[in-house]
C-alpha positions, 0 to 999 in steps of 0.5 A: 823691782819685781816681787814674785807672786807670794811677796805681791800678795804680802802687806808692806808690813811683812816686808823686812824694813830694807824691802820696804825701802826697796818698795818705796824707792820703786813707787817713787820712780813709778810717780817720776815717770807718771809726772813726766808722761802726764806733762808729756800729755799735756796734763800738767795740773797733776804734775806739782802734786805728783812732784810733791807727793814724791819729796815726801816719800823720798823725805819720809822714806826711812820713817815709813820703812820702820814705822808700825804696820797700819802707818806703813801700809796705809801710807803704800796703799794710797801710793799705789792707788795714786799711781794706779789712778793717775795711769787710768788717767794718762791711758785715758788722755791717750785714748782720746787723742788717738780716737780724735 
């Protein structure tokens, strides 16, 4: 899923509740692959919380579309501040495997 750069600079909340699910639904195919990389890396303590994290969203996902805006988008946010940590984290696992 693309957002052009008006749409990435919007609230979840603004999204129309079918975007919001879209949103959603790529988040969670981001944290599938992120799990699997991770584990791939040898990383495998994140992998349960990161599989977890991802039946939540998958559960909640209709409530989360139709909630109110600051349940919404704090719920987005941390997400994506959960997927963007754990590719600092494999990019870093890379790092130093390929220095050592």
């Amino acid at each position: 899923m693309e957002f052009n750069g008006e749409a990435a600079l919007m609230k979840p909340s603004a999204l129309a509740a079918s975007k919001r699910r879209l949103l959603i639904d790529y988040l969670r195919a981001l944290i599938a692959n992120l799990a699997y990389a991770l584990a791939v890396e040898g990383l495998t303590d994140l992998v349960p919380s990161l599989l977890d994290m991802n039946k939540v969203l998958g559960e909640l996902t209709d409530e989360i579309s139709r909630a109110d805006a600051i349940y919404s988008d704090e719920i987005i946010a941390r997400t994506v501040c959960l997927i963007r940590t754990s590719q600092v984290l494999l990019d870093d696992e890379g790092v130093t495997q390929t220095i050592h």
